[in-house]
N, C-alpha and C positions, 0 to 999 in steps of 0.2 A: 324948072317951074318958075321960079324965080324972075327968070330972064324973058319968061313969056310963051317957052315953047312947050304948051301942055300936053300935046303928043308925044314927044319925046319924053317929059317928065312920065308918063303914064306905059312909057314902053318902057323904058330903064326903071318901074316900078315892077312890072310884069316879069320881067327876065329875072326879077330879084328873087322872085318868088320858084318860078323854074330850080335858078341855083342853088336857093334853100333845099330844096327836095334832092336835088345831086346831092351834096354835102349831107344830106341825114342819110339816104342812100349807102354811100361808097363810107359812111361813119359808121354804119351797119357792118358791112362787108367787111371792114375792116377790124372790128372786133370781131366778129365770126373766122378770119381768118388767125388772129393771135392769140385766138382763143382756143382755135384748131375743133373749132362746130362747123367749120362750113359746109362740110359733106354729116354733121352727127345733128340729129337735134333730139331734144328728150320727149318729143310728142311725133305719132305718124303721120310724113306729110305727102304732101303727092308732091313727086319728081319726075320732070318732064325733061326727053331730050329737045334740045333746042336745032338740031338736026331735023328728024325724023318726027319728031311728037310721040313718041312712044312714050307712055304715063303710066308710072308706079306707084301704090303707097308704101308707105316704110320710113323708121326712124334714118334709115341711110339708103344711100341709090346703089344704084349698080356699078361695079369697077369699067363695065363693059357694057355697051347699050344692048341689049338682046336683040333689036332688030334692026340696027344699022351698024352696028360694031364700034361703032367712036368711043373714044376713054372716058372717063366720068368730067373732063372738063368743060365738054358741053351738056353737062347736065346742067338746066336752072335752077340758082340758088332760092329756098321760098325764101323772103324777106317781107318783112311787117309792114302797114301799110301805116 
C-alpha cells in the first residue's frame, strides 16, 4: 500500500481475512479432537455423510453410514459459525 500498489494491498487484505477463518476453523477442530467431542456433542445435531448425503439427527453419528457403508470419518463435523 505503501509502495502504491493498491490492488495488491487490498488482495493481501482479503486473503488475510480467508486465513482468519482457516485458523478459527481447524482451532475448532482441534479442540474437538483433544477434547475427544468430535464425533460427541451435548445437543442433537444433524450429521451428514459427505459421501452419499445421507443426514441424521443425534448427539453422535453413526459408526457406519446406513446407506453408503463408509466409516464415520466421512461424517461432517457441525462446527460453529
Amino acid at each position: 500500500e505503501d509502495e502504491g500498489f493498491m490492488y495488491v494491498a487490498e488482495t493481501f487484505k482479503k486473503v488475510a481475512v480467508v486465513e482468519n477463518c482457516h485458523y478459527l476453523l481447524f482451532d475448532q477442530l482441534y479442540n474437538m479432537y483433544t477434547t475427544s467431542t468430535l464425533y460427541k456433542q451435548e445437543e442433537s445435531r444433524k450429521w451428514k455423510c459427505s459421501q452419499c448425503g445421507y443426514e441424521a439427527d443425534g448427539k453422535t453419528p453413526w459408526k457406519t453410514c446406513p446407506l453408503c457403508g463408509l466409516p464415520q470419518g466421512y461424517v461432517q463435523i457441525p462446527v460453529q459459525k
